[in-house]
N, C-alpha and C positions, 0 to 999 in steps of 0.2 A: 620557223613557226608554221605553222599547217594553216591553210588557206580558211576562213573562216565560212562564208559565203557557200552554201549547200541547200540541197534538195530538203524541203521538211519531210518529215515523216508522221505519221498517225500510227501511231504503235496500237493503239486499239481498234483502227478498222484497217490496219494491214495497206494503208494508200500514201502517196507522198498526194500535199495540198499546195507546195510553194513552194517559194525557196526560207531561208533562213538565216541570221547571221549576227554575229557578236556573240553574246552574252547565249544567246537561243538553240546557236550553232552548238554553242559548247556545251549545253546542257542536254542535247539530242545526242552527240558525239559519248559523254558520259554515259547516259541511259542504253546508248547501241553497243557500247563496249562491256558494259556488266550483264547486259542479254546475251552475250555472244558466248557461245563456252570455246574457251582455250584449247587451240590445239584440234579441233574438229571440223573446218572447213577448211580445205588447200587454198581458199581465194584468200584467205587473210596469212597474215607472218606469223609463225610462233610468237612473237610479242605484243600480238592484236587478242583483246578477249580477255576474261573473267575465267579463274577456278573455281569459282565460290561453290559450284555445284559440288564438287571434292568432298566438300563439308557433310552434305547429307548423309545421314545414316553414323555417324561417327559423334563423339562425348563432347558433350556441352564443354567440357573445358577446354578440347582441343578447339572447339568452334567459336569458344571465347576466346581461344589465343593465338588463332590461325587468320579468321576474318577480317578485319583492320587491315594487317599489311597483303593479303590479296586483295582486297578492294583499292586500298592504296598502290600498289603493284600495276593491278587493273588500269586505272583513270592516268597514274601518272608518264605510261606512256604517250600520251598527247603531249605535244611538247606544250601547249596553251594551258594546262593544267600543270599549275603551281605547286599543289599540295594538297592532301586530305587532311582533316582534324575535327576535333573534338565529336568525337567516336562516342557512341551510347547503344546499349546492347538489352535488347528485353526479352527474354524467354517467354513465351505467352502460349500454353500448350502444345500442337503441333510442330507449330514456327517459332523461330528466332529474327526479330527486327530491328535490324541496325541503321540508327540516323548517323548523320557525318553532315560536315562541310564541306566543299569541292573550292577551294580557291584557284580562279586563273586570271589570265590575264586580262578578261575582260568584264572581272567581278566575281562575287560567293555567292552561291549557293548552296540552299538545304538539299540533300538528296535522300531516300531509304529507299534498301535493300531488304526484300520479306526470301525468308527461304523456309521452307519444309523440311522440317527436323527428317521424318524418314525412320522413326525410330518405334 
């Protein structure tokens, strides 16, 4: 199990403020891995980081039928993260907004993913 106990972050003014831990950890650890794109820093492992960006520019259905299990792919390498589910998908002009459940070990949570169609 990955240590839970971490620096917080403030993903809106770019600062860490604390530390963090439990339930808080895992929801910052979630939101830093679907930020992170796959495969484009050497500091992380090929199996650190989100493809979701993949998606842009490419057909609603492949983006209906591809995003789930990369988001899921994404989170569930945490070993603390249990599982993703009940997945909801809304086309809303530009973007496509997917809500989900994050189940781990230390409780669920709502999360959403906004991306830019690109089209």
């Amino acid at each position: 199990m990955e240590p839970s106990l971490t620096l917080g972050l403030d993903f809106e003014r770019g600062r860490i403020f604390g530390e963090v831990d439990g339930l808080a950890a895992v929801q910052q650890a979630a939101k830093l891995a679907l930020e992170t794109p796959r495969f484009r820093h050497v500091i992380f492992s090929g199996e650190y980081g989100s493809e979701v960006d993949t998606l842009r520019g490419k057909h609603r259905d492949l983006i209906r039928g591809e995003l789930e299990r990369l988001i899921a792919e994404a989170l569930t390498q945490d070993d603390r993260i249990e599982g993703v589910e009940d997945f909801s998908l809304e086309f809303s002009g530009d973007e496509v907004i997917c809500q989900f459940t994050v189940v781990s070990a230390e409780g669920s949570f709502t999360m959403e993913r906004r991306m830019e169609l690109g089209v």
